[in-house]
N, C-alpha and C positions, 0 to 999 in steps of 0.2 A: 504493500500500500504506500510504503515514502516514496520508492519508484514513482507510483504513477501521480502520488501529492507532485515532485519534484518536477517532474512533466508540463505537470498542467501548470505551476508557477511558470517554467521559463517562458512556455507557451506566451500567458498572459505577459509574462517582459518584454517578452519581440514583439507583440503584436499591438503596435500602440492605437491607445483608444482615447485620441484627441484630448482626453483631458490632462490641463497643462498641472506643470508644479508634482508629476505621479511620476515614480521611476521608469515605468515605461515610454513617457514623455522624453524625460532625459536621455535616456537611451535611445531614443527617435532621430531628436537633434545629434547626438552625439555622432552617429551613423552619417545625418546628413552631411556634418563638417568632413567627418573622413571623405567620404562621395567628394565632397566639394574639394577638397584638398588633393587627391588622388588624381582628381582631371586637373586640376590647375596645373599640376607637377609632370602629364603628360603632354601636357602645352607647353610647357617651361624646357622641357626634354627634348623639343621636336628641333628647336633656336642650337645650332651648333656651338655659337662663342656661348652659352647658358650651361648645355652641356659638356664641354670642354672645362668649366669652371668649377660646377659644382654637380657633376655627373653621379660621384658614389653616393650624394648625400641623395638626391631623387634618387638613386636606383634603391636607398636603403628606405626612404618613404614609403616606395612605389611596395617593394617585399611585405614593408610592417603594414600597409592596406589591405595586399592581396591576405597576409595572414588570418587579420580581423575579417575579411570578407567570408574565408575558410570558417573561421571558427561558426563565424555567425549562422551559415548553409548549413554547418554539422548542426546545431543547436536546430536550427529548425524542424530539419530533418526526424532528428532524436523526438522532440518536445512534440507534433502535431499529433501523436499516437495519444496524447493526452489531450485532445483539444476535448472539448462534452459531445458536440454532437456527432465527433465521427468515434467516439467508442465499441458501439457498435460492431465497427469495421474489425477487423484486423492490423494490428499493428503495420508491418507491411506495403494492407490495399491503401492506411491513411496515407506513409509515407510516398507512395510509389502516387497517388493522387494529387500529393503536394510538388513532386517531384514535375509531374505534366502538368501544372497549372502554369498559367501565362507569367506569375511572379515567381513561383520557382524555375525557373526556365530561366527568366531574368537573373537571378541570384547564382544557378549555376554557372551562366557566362559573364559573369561577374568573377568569376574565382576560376574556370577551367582554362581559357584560351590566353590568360595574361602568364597562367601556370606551364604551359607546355612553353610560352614563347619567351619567357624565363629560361624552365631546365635546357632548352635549345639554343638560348644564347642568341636569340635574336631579336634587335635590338629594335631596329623597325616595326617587325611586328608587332612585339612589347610596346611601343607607344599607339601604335593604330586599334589593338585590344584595350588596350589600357581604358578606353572613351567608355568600354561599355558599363562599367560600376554608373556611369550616369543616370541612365533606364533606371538602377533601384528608387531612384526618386519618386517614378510612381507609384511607389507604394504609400508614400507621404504625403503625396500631392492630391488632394480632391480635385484638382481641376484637371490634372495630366487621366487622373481614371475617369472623370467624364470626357475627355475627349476620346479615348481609346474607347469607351462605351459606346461614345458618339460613330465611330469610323467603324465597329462592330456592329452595331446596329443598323448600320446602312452597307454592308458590304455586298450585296446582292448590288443595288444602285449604282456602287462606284466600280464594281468588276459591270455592269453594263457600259457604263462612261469609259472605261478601256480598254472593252470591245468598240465602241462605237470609234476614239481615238485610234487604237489600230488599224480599224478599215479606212479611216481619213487618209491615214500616213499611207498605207499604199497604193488607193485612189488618187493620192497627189502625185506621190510618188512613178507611180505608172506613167500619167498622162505627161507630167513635164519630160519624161524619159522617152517619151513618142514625142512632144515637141522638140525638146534642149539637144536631143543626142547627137545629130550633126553637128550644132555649131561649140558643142561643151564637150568633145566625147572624152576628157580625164575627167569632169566630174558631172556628166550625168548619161556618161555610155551604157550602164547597167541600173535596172532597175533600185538593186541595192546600194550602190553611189547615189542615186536620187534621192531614200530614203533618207540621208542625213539630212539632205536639204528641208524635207516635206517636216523632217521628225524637228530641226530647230526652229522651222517656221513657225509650223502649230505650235509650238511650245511658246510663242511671241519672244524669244532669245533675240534670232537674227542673225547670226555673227560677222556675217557678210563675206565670209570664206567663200560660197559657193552662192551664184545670184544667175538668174537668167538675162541672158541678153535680147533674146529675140520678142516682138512685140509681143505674140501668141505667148510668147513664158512668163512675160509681167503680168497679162492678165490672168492667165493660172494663179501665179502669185500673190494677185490681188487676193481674188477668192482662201488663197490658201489663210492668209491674215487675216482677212475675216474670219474665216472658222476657225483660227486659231482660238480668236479672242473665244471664241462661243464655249471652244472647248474646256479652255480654262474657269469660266463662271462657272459653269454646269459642274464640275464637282467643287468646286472653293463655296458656291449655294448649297448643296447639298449637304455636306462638313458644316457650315456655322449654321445652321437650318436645326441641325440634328444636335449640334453643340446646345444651341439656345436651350433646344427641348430638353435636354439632360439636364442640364443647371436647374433647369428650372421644376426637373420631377425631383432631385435629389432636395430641392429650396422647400418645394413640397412637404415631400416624406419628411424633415426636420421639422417643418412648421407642425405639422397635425400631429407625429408625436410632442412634440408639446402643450399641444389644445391636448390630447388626448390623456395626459397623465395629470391634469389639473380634477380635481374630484368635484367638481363642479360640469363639469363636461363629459366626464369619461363614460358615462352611459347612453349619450348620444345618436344618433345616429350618422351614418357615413356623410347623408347630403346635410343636415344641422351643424355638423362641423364645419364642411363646407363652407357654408352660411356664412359663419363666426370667419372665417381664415378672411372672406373678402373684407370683413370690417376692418380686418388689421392694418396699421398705419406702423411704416418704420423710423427709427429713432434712434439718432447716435449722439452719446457724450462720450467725451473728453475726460483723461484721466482727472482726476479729483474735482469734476464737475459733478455738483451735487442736484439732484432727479429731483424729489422732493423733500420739503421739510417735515419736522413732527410737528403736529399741531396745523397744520392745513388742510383745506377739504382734499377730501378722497374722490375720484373724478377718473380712474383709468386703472387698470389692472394691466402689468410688464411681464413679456415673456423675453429671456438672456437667449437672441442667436446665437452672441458671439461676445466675449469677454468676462467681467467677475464687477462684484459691486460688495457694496458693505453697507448691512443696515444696524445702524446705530440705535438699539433699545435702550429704556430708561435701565435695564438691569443687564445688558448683555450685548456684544455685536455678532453679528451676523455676516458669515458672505456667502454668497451664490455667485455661481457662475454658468457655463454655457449648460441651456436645458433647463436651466432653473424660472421660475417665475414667481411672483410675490405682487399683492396687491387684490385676491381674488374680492376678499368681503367689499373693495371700493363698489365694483358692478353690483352686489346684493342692496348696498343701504348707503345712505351720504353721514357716512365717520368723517372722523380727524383721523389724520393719519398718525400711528404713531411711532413712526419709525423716521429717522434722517437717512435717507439714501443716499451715498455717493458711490461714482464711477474708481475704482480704485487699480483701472485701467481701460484704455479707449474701447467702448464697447459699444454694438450694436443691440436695438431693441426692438422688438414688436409691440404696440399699446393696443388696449382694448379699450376705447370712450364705454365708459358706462352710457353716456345720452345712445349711442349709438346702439350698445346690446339692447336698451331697454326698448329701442324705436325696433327692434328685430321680434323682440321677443312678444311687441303689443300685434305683429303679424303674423307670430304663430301662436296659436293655442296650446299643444304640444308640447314646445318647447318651454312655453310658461309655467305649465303645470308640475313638468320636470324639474324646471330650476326650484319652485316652491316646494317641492319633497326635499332637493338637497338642501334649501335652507333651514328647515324646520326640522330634517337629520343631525345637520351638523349647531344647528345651534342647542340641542337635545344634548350633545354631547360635545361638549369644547374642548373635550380632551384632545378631540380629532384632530384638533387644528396644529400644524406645523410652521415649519418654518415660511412655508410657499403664501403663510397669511397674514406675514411681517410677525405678528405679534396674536397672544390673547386678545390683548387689550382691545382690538377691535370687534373680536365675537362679541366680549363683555360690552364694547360702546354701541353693537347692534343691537343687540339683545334689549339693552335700557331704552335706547331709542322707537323699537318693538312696542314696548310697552308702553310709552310715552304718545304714542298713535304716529310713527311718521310712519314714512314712504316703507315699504319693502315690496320687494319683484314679486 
């Protein structure tokens, strides 16, 4: 059983899980700087007066990256047979599945082809492999794996667009080899000598190495630059088309699990939640920019995309950070707030206007009846209340105001 305790920890250290200030955090960055250092020193390598100068100190950089890169592969390797949900599997089927995945594949050519071009002593290679520890980025990168989501998800499209590109290149290529061949025959005697011309035309390059002379060739020509251009949008549309759409399912899925883990909402329905995500307005402060004060009206309930904050209670402070949210009771009842919020670094926010939930909730029925069960639950029992409600103090300042006859949803 320490085994597979030991396992499942490394597991959890390699596998960083965006929240900052956790060892596996550190260990993320830590990685990244090696990555970063490693290609900077194969660039530095490539400059002959650079490595003439200080050649043994990069080649001994370049050795103690590729080692850490080794150990790190081994660790993966070993630790996935602990991950939870492939227990099930076989020791083995999890490693040999981590083994074919798009990031172990990365991590392998990460550590093999710098390794051979090492024990072989060759030095070029060594710096031409060396580039690929770069690729481990995407594992860190949420924008590098939505693009690659992006370019997967549309791969049927883009192998269309070069099939269709291929047939251009030797349609051009053909016909300018029926006009050009007489008066060009070094470079457009064979079909295959045309094709470089057709192939840097469409690509809108140009280099001017090879051009038609005859009238009939420049108007091919023409054409050819025209559907150069055509051919270039058509997948560079396609890529930021699919990009958008990624960012924006991944912006998604963040947003509704955080609507969804608020207990005010989490019974919901899929289009109710809905609802609520369009009302959200976003919101950035500034490191020790304070959100609100204690003692001010309560007017908007905050959910943390992206950063950490500090709530200052009369008995205690408080931080949240990303996924965190705090302010629910403002949407139930008009409190004082009683917490001081400040940004205790640049953080992004989502706000809920209570005017705006309650203008949603007087057009559904439904959802009104709902919210009034969770309040008359949670106010039944204020033990429930955490930290995502700033404080007690505000059940307790509903509760009296409840009774007092005012407003509640």
């Amino acid at each position: 059983m320490q085994g597979h305790d030991l396992r499942r920890r490394v597991y959890d250290l390699l596998e960083h899980d965006n929240i900052p200030h956790t060892a596996s955090a550190r260990l993320a960055h830590l990685i990244i700087a090696i990555v970063v250092v490693n290609v900077s020193v194969m660039v530095l390598a490539s400059v002959p007066e650079i490595n003439a100068r200080f050649g043994r100190l990069l080649m001994a950089i370049e050795i103690a990256s590729l080692a850490i890169f080794a150990l790190e592969y081994a660790a993966r390797f070993w630790s996935v047979a602990g991950h939870a949900p492939v227990r099930e599997m076989s020791p083995w089927r999890a490693r040999l599945d981590y083994a074919t995945s798009s990031l172990g594949i990365i991590d392998l050519l990460s550590v093999l082809p710098s390794g051979v071009a090492l024990l072989g002593n060759q030095r070029p290679m060594l710096v031409m492999v060396g580039m690929l520890p770069f690729f481990k980025l995407v594992r860190y990168s949420t924008a590098m794996r939505s693009l690659l989501a992006a370019v997967h998800a549309e791969r049927r499209t883009l192998f269309g667009c070069l099939v269709i590109l291929v047939g251009a290149v030797l349609t051009f290529a053909t016909v300018m080899y029926a006009v050009e061949h007489d008066a060009q025959p070094d470079k457009f005697g064979s079909i295959p000598l045309a094709m470089w011309w057709a192939i840097v035309t469409l690509g809108t390059v140009g280099y001017g190495d090879v051009v038609p002379v005859t009238a009939m060739g420049k108007t091919v020509a023409s054409f050819a630059i025209v559907g150069g251009l055509m051919m270039i949008a058509l997948p560079v549309a396609i890529i930021s088309g699919a990009f958008a759409n990624e960012v924006r399912r991944h912006d998604f899925i963040v947003t509704w699990g955080m609507l969804a883990r608020v207990p005010l909402f989490a019974h919901l329905r899929a289009a109710e939640i809905a609802d609520i995500m369009r009302l959200l307005r976003t919101q950035t402060i500034e490191t020790d920019e304070i959100l609100v004060r204690r003692g001010e009206p309560a007017s908007s309930m905050y959910f943390i995309a992206a950063g950490e904050v500090e709530i200052e209670l009369p008995a205690q402070r408080v931080r949240l950070s990303d996924g965190s949210f705090f302010g629910e009771i403002a949407l139930l009842h008009r409190t004082q707030r009683s917490g001081t919020v400040t940004a205790l670094r640049k953080s992004n926010l989502l706000a809920l206007d209570a005017q705006d939930f309650h203008a949603l909730i007087a057009r559904a029925p439904k959802l009104a009846a709902h919210v009034q069960e969770v309040v008359r639950a949670r106010l039944a029992d204020t033990a429930q209340a955490q930290k995502g409600d700033i404080a007690l103090d505000e059940i307790a300042q509903a509760t009296q105001t409840d009774d007092e006859g005012g407003v509640v949803v």
